[in-house]
mmCIF file of the C-alpha atoms, coordinates in Angstrom:
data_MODEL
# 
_entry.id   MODEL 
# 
loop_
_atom_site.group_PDB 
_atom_site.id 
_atom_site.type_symbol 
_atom_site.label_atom_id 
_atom_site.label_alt_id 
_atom_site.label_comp_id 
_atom_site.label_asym_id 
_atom_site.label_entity_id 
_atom_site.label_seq_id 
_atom_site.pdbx_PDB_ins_code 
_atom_site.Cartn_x 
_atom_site.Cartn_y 
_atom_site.Cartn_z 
_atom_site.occupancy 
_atom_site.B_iso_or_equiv 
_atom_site.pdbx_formal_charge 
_atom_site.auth_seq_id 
_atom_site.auth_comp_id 
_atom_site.auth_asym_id 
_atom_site.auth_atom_id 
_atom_site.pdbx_PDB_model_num 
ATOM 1   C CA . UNK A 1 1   ? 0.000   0.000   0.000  1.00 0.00 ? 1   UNK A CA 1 
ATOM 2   C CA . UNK A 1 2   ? 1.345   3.450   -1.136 1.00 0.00 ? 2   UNK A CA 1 
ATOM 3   C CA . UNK A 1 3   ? 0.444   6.606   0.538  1.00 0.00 ? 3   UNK A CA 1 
ATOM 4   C CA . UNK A 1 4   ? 0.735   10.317  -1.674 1.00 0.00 ? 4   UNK A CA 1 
ATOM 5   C CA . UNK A 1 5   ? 3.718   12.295  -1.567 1.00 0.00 ? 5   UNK A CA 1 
ATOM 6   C CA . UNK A 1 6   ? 5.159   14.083  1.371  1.00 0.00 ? 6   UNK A CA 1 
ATOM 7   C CA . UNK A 1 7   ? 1.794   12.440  3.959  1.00 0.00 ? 7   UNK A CA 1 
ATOM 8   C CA . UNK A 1 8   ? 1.685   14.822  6.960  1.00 0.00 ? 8   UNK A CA 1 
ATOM 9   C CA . UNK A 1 9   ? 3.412   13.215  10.407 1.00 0.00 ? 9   UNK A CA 1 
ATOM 10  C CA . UNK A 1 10  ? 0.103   12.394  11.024 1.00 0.00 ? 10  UNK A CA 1 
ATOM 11  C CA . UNK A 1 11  ? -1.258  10.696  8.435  1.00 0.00 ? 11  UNK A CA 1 
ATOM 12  C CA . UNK A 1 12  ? 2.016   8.400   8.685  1.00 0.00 ? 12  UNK A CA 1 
ATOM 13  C CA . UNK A 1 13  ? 1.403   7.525   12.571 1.00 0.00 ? 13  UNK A CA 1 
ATOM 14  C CA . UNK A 1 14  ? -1.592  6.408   11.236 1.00 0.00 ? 14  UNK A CA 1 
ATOM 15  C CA . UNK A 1 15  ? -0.571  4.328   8.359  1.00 0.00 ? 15  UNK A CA 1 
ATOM 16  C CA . UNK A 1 16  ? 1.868   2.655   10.702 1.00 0.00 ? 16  UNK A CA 1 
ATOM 17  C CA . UNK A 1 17  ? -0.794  2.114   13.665 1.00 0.00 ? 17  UNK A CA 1 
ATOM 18  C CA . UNK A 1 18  ? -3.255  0.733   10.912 1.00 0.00 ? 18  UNK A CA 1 
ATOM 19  C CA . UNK A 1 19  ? 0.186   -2.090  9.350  1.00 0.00 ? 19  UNK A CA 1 
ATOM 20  C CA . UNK A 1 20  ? 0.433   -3.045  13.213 1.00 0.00 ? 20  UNK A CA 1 
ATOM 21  C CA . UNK A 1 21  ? -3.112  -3.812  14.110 1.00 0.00 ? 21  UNK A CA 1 
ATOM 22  C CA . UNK A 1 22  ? -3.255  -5.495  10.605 1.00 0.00 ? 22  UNK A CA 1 
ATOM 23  C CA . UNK A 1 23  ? -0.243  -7.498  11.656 1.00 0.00 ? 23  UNK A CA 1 
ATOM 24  C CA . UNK A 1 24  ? -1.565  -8.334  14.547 1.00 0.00 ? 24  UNK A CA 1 
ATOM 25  C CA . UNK A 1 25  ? -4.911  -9.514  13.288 1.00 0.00 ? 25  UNK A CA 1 
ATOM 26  C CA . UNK A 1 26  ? -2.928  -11.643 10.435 1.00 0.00 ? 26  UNK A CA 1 
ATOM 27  C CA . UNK A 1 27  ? -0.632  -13.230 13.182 1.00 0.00 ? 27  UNK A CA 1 
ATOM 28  C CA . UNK A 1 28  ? -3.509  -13.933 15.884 1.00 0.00 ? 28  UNK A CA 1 
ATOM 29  C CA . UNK A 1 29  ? -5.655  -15.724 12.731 1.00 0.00 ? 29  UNK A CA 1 
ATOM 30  C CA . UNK A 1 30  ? -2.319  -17.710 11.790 1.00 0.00 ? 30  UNK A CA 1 
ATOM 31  C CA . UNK A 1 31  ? -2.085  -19.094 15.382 1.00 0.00 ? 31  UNK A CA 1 
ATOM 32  C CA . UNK A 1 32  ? -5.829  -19.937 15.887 1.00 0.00 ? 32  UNK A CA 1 
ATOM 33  C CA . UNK A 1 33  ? -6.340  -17.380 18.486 1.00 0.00 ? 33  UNK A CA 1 
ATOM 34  C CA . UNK A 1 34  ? -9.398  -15.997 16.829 1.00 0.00 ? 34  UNK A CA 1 
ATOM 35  C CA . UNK A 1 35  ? -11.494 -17.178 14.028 1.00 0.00 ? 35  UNK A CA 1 
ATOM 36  C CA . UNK A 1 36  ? -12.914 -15.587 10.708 1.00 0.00 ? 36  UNK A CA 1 
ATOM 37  C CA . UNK A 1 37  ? -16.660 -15.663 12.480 1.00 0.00 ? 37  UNK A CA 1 
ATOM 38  C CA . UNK A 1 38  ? -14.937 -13.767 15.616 1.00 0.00 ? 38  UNK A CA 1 
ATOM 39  C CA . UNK A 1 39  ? -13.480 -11.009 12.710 1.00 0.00 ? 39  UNK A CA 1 
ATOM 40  C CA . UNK A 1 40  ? -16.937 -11.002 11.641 1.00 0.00 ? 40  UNK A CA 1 
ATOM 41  C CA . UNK A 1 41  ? -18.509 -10.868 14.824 1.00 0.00 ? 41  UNK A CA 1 
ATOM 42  C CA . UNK A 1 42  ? -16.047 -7.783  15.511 1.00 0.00 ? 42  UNK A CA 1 
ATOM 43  C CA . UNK A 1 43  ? -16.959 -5.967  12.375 1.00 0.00 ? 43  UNK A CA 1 
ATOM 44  C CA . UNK A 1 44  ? -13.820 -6.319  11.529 1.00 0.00 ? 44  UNK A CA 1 
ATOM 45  C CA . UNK A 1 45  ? -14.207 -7.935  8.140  1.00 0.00 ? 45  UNK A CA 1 
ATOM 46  C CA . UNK A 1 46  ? -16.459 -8.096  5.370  1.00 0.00 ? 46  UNK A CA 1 
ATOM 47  C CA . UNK A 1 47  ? -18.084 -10.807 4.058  1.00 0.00 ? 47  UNK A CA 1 
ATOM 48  C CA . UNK A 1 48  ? -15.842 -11.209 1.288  1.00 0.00 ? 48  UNK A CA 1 
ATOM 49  C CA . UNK A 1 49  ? -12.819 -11.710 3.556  1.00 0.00 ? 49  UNK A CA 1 
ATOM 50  C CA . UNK A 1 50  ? -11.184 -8.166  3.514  1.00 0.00 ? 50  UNK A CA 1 
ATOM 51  C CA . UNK A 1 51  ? -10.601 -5.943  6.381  1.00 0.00 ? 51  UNK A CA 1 
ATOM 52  C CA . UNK A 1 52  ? -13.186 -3.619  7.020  1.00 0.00 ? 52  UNK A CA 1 
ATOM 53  C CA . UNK A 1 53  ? -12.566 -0.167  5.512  1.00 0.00 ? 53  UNK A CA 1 
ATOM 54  C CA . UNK A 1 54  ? -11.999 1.698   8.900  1.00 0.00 ? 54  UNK A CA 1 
ATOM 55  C CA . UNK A 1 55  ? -9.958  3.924   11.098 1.00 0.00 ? 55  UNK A CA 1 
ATOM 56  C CA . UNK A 1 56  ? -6.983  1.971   12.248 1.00 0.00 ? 56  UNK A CA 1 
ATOM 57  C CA . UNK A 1 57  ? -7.120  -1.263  9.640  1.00 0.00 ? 57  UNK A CA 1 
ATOM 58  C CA . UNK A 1 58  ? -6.682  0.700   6.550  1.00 0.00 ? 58  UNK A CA 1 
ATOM 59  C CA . UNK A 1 59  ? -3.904  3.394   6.032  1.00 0.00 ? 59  UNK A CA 1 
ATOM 60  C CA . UNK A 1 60  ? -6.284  5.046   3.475  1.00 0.00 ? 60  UNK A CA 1 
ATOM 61  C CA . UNK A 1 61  ? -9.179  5.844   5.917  1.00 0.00 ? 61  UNK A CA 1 
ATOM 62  C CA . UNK A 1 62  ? -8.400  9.416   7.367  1.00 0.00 ? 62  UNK A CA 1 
ATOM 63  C CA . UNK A 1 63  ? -9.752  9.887   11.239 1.00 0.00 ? 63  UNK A CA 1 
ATOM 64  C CA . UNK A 1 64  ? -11.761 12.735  12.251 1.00 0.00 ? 64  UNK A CA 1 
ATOM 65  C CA . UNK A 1 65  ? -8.626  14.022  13.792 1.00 0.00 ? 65  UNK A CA 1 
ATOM 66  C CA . UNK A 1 66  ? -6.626  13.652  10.540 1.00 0.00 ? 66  UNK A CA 1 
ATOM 67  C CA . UNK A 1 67  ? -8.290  15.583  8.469  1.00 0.00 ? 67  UNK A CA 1 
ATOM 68  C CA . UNK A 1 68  ? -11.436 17.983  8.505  1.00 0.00 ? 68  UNK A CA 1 
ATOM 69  C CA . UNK A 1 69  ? -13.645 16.595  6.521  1.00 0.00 ? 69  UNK A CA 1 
ATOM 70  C CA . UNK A 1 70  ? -13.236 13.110  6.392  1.00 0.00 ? 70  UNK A CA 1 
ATOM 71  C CA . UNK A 1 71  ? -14.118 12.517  3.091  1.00 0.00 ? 71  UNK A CA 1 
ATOM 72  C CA . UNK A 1 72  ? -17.082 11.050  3.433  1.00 0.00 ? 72  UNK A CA 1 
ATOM 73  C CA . UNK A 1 73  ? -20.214 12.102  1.988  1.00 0.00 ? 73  UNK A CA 1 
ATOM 74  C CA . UNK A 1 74  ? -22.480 14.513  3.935  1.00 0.00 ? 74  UNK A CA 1 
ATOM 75  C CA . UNK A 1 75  ? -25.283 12.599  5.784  1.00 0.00 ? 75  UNK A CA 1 
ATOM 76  C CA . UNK A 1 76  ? -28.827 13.013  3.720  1.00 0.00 ? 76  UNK A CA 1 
ATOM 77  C CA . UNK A 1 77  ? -31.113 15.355  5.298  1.00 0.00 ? 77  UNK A CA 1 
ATOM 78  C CA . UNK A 1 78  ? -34.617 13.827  3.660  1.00 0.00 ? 78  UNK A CA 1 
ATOM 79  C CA . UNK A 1 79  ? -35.893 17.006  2.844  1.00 0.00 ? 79  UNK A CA 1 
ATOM 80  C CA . UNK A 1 80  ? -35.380 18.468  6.283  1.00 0.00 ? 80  UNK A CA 1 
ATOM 81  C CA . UNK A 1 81  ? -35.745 22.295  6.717  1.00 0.00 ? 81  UNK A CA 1 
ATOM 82  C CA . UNK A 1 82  ? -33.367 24.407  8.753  1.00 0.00 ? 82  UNK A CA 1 
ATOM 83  C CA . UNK A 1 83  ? -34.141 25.416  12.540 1.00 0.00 ? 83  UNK A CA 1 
ATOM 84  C CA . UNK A 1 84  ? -37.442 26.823  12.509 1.00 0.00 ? 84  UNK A CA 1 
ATOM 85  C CA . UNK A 1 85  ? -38.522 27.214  16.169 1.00 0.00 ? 85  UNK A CA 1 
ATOM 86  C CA . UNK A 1 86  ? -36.336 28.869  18.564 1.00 0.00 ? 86  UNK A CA 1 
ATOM 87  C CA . UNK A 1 87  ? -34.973 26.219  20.688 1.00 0.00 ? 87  UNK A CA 1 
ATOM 88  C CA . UNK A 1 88  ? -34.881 27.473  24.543 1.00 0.00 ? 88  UNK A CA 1 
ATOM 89  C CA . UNK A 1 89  ? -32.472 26.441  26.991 1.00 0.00 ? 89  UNK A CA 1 
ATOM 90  C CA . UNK A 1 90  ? -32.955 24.875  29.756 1.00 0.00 ? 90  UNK A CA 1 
ATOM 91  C CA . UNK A 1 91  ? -34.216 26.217  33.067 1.00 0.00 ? 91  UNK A CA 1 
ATOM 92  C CA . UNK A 1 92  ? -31.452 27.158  35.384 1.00 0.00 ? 92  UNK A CA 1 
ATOM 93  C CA . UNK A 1 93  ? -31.919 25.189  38.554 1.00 0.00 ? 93  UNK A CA 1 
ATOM 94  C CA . UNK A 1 94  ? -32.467 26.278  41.921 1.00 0.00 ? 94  UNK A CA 1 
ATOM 95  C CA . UNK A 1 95  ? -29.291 25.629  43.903 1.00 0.00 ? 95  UNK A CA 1 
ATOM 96  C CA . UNK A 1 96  ? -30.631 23.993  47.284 1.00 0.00 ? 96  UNK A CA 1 
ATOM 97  C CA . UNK A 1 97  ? -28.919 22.954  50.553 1.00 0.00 ? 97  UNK A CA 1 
ATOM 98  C CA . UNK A 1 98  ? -28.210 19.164  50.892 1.00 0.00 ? 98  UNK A CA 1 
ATOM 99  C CA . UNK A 1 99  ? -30.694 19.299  53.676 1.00 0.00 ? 99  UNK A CA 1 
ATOM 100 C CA . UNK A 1 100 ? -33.897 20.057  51.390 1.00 0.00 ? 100 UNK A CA 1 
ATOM 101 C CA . UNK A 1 101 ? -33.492 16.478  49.743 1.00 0.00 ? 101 UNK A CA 1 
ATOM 102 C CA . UNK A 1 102 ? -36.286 14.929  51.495 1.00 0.00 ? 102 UNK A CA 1 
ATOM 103 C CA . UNK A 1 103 ? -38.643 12.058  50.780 1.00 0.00 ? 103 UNK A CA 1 
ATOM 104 C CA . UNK A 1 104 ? -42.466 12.112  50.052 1.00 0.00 ? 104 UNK A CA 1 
ATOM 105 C CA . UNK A 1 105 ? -42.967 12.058  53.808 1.00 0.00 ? 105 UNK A CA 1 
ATOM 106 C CA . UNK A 1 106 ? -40.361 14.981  54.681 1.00 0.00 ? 106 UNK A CA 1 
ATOM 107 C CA . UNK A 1 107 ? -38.100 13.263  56.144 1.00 0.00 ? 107 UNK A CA 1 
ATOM 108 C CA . UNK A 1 108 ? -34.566 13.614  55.659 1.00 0.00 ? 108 UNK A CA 1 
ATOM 109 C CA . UNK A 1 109 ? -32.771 11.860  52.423 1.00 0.00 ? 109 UNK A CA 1 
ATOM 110 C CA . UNK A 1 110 ? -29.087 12.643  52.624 1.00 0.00 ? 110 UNK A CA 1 
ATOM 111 C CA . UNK A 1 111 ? -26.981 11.570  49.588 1.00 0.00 ? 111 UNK A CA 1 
ATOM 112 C CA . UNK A 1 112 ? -24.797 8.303   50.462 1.00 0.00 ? 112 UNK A CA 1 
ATOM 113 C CA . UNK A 1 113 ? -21.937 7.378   49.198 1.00 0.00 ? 113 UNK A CA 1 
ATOM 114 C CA . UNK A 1 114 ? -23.476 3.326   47.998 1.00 0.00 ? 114 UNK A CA 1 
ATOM 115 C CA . UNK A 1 115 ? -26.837 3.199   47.071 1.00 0.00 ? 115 UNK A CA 1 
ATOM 116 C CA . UNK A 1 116 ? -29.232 3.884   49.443 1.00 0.00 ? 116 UNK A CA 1 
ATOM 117 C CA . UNK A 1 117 ? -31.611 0.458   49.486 1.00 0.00 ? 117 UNK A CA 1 
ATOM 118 C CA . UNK A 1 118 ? -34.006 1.446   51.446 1.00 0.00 ? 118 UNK A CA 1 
ATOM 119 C CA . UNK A 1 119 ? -37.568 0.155   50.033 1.00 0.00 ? 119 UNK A CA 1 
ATOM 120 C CA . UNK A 1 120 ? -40.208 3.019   50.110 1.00 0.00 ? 120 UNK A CA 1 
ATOM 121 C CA . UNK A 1 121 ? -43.586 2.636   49.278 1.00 0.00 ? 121 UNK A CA 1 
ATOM 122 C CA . UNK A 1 122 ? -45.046 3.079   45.544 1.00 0.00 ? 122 UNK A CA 1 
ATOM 123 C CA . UNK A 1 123 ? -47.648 5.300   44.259 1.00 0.00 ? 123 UNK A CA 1 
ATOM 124 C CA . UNK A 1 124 ? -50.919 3.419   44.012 1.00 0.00 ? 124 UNK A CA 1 
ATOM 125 C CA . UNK A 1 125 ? -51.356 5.125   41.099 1.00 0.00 ? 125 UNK A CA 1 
ATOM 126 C CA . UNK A 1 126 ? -48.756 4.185   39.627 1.00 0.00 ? 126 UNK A CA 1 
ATOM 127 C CA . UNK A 1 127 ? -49.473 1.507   36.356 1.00 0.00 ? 127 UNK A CA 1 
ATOM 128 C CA . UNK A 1 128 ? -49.055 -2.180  37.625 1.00 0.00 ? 128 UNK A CA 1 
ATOM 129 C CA . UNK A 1 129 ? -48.760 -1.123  41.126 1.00 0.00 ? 129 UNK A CA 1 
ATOM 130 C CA . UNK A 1 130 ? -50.907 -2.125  44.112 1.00 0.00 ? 130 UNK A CA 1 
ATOM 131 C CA . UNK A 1 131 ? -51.438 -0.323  47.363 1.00 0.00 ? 131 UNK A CA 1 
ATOM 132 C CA . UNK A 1 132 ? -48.555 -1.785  49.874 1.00 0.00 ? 132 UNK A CA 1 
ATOM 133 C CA . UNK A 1 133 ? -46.006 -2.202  46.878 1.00 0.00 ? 133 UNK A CA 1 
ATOM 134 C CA . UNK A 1 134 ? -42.261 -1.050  47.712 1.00 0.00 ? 134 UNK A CA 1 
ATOM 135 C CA . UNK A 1 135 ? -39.301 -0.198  45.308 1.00 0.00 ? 135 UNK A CA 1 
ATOM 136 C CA . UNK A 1 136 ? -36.047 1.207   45.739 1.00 0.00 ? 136 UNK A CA 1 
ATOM 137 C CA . UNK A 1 137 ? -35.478 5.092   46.502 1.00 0.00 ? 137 UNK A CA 1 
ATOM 138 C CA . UNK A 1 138 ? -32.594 5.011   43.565 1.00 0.00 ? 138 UNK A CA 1 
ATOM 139 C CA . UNK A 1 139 ? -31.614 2.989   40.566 1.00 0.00 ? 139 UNK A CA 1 
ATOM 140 C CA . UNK A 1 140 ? -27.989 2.704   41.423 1.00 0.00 ? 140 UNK A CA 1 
ATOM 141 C CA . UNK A 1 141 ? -26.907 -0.898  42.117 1.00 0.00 ? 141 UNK A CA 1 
ATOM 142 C CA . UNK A 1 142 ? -25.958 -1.809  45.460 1.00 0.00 ? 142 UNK A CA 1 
ATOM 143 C CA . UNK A 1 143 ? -22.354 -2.588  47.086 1.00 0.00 ? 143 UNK A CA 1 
ATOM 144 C CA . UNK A 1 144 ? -18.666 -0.534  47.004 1.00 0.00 ? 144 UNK A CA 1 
ATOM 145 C CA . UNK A 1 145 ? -18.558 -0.976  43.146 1.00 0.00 ? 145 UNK A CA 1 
ATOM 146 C CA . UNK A 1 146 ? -21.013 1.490   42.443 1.00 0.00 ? 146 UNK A CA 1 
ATOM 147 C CA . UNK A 1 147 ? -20.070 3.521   44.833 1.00 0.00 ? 147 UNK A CA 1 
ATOM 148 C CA . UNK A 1 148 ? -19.138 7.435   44.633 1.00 0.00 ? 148 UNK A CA 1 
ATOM 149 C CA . UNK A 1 149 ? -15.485 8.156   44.533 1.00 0.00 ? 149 UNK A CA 1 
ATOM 150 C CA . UNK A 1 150 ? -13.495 10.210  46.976 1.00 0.00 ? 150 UNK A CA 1 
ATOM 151 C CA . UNK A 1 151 ? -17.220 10.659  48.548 1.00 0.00 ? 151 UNK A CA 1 
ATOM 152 C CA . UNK A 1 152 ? -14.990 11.149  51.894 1.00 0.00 ? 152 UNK A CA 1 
ATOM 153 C CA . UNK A 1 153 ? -13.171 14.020  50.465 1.00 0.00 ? 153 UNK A CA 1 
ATOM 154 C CA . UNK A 1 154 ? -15.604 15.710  48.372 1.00 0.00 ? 154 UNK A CA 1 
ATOM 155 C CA . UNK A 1 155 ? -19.482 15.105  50.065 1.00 0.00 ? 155 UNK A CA 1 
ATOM 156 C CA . UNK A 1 156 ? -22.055 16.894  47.888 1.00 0.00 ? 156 UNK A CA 1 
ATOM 157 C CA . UNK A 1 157 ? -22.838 20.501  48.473 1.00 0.00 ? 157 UNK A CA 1 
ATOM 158 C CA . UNK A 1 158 ? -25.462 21.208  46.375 1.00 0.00 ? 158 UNK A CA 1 
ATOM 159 C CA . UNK A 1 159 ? -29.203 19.966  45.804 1.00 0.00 ? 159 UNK A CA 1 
ATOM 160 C CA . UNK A 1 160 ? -31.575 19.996  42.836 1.00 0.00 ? 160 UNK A CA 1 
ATOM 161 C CA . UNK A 1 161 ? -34.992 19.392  42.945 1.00 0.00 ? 161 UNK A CA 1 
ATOM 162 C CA . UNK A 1 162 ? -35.998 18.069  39.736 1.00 0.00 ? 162 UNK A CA 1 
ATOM 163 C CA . UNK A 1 163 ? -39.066 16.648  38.537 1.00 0.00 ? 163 UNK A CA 1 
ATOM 164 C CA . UNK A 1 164 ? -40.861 14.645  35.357 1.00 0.00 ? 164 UNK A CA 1 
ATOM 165 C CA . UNK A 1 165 ? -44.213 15.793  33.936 1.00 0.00 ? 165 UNK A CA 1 
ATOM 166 C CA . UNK A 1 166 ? -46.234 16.785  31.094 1.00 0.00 ? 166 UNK A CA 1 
ATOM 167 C CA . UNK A 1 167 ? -45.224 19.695  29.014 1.00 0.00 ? 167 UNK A CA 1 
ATOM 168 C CA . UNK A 1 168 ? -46.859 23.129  30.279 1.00 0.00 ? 168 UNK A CA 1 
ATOM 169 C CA . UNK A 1 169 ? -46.859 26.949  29.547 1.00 0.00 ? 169 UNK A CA 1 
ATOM 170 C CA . UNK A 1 170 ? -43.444 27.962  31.697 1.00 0.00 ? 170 UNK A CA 1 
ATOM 171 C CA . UNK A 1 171 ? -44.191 31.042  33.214 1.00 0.00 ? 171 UNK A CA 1 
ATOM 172 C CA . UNK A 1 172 ? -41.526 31.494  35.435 1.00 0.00 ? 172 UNK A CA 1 
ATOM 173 C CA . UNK A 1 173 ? -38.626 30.665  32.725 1.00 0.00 ? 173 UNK A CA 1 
ATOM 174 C CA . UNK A 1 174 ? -35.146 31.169  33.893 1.00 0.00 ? 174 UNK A CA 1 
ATOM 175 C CA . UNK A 1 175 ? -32.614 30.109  31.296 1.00 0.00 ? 175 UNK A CA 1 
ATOM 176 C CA . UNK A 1 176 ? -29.761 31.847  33.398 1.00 0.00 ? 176 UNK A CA 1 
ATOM 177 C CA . UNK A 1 177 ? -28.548 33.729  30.139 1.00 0.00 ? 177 UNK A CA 1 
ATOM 178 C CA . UNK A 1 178 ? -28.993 36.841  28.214 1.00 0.00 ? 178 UNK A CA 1 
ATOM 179 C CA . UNK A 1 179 ? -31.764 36.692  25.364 1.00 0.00 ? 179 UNK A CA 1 
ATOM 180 C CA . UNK A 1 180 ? -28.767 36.896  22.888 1.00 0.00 ? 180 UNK A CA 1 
ATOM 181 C CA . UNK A 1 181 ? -27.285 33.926  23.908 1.00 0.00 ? 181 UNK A CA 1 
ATOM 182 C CA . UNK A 1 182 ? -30.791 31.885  24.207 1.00 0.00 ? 182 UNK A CA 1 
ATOM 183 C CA . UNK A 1 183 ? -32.816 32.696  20.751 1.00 0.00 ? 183 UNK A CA 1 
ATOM 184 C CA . UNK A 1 184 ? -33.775 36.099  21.454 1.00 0.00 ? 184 UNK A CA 1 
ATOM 185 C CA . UNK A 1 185 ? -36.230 34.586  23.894 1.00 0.00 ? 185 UNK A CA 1 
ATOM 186 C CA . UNK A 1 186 ? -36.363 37.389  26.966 1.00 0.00 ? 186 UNK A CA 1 
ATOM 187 C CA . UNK A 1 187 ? -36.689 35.385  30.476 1.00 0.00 ? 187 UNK A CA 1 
ATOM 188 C CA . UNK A 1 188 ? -38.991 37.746  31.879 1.00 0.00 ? 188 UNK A CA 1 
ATOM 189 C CA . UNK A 1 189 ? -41.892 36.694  29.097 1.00 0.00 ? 189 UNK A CA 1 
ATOM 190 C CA . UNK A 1 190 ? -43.362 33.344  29.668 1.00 0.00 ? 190 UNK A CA 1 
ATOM 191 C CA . UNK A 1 191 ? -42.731 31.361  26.550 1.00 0.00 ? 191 UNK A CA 1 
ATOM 192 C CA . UNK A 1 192 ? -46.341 30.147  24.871 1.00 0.00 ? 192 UNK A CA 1 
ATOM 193 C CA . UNK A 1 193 ? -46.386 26.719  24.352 1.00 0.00 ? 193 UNK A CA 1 
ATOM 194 C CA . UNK A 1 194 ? -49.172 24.592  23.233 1.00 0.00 ? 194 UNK A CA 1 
ATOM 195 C CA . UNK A 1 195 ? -49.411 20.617  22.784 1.00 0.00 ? 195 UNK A CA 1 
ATOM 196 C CA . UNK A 1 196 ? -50.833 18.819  19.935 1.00 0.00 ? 196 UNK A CA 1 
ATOM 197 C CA . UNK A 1 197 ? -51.435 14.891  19.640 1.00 0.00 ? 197 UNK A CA 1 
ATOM 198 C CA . UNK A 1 198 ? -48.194 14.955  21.966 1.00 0.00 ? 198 UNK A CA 1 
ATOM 199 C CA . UNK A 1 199 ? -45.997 17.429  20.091 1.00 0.00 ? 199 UNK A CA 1 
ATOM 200 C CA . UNK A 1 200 ? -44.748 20.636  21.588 1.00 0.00 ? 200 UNK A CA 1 
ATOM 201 C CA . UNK A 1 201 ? -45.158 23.595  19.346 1.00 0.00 ? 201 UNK A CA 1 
ATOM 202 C CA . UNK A 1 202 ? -44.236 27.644  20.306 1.00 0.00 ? 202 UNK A CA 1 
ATOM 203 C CA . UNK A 1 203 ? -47.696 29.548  19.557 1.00 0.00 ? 203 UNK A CA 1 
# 
């Protein structure tokens, strides 16, 4: 395999990386280590029995960081139209204490550093669930492994109360930016929003 004339330093640590890793694919295949279905399996080879045309097998496939643009073709919009609707940020938060995190009940939920596995009880009205049911307060798994890191050193300061429902008029909008930086959309004006057979358009 050839590359052009006078290839950039980087376009030659790449040609080299991709002759090692085919090298080493060649020599693991020679020794039995891994079979044609496990190259397959990979995606890294066709069904005609080539390497796949890809970053790091072939010295003539340029990575993103090689070379602005890649070369290949733009992806096909399907007749989609340019932004339309101004797109709003995202409220800004209120910053809390660690002490507001509380439980339906109001009592005290401090963050730990494992999951907490405490059951609580579910919301009858909940699909599927029956008065009396209990699930877990959080969806990490239990045990050291999923535990935070460095939880010792640096405990959690801040709080956010944040909450899934349906999509409303937000009056009290608070993107935490200017309206040049957020679609011209002023923070002090609600922003209009009406819902059609579950779609979310600006009036």
């Amino acid at each position: 395999m050839w590359l052009p004339r006078k290839p950039s330093k980087l376009r030659l640590r790449e040609a080299e990386n991709a002759r090692r890793n085919r090298q080493e694919i060649i020599k693991a295949r020679s020794i039995g280590q891994i079979s044609r279905r496990d190259l397959l399996k990979w995606g890294l080879m066709t069904g005609t029995g080539a390497l796949m045309w890809k970053d790091g097998l072939n010295p003539f496939v340029r990575s993103a960081h090689a070379s602005i643009p890649t070369g290949f073709p733009r992806s096909p919009l399907f007749g989609v139209l340019p932004f339309t609707q101004p797109m709003p940020r995202f409220d800004l938060l209120p910053r809390l204490p660690v002490t507001a995190l509380v439980d339906r009940n109001g009592k005290p939920l401090p963050p730990t550093k494992e999951a907490n596995t405490t059951l609580q009880l579910l919301d009858p009205k909940l699909p599927g669930v029956v008065a009396g049911d209990k699930g877990p307060i959080e969806g990490r798994p239990p045990g050291p492994i999923w535990a935070h890191q460095r939880f010792e050193q640096f405990p959690p300061q801040v709080a956010f109360q944040v909450t899934q429902e349906g999509a409303k008029t937000n009056t009290v909008y608070n993107p935490g930016v200017a309206p040049e930086h957020n679609s011209g959309i002023n923070p002090a004006t609600p922003i209009p929003v009406r819902v059609e057979d579950g779609k979310i358009f600006l009036k």
